[in-house]
C-alpha positions in Angstrom: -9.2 1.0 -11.4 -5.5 2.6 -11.4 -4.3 3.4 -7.5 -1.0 5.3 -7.4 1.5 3.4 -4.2 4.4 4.4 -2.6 6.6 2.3 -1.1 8.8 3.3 1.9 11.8 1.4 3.8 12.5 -2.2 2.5 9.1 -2.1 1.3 10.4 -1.4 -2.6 13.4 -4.1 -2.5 12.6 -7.4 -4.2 12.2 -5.8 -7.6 9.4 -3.5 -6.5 9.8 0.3 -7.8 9.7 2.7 -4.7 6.7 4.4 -6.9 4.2 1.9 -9.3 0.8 2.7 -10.7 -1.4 -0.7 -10.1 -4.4 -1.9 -11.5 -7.2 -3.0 -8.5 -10.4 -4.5 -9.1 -13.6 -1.9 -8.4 -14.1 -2.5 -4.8 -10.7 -3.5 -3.5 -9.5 -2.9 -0.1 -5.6 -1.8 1.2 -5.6 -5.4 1.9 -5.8 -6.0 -1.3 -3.9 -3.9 -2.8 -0.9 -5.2 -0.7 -1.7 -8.6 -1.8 -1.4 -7.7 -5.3 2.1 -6.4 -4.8 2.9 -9.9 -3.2 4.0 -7.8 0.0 3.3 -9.9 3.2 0.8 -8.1 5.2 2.6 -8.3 8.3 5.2 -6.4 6.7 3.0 -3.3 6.2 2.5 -1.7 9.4 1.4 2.1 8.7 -0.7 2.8 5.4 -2.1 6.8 4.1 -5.0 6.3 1.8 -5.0 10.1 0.4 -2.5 11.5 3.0 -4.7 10.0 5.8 -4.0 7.5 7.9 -5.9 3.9 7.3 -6.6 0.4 8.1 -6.2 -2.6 5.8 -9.6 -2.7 5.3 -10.1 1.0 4.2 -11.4 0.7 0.1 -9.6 2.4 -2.4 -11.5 4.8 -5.1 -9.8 5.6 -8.3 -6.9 7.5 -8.5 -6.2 6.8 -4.7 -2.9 7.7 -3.2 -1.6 5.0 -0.9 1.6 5.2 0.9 2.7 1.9 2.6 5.4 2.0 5.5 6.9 -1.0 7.5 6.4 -1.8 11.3 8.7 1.1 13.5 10.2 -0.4 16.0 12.3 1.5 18.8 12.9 2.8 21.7 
């Protein structure tokens, strides 16, 4: 199933486009999805799965609209 991403911060550097269309298995997770874009998953620290927020482990559904920050640090 096609999942549309969005990639914020450093996220989109190492050849990845800041917006991609990818192809996930029926079932796949945010997990997985990060893991197909060969991002580290320590490097994702806030996800929107359909401009909520989500855990890894939330599934995608076709046409899902995922938006994948890094850790914020501060203070």
């Amino acid at each position: 199933m096609r999942v549309q991403v969005r990639l914020a911060g450093h996220l989109s550097r190492d050849g990845r486009s800041r917006n991609v269309t990818v192809e996930v298995d029926s079932g796949a997770t945010v997990a997985d999805l990060i893991a197909t874009l060969g991002i580290p998953s320590g490097e994702v620290g806030t996800v929107y799965l359909d401009g909520k927020g989500a855990f890894h482990n939330a599934f995608l559904h076709e046409d899902s609209r995922v938006e994948l920050f890094p850790p914020i640090a501060g203070g």
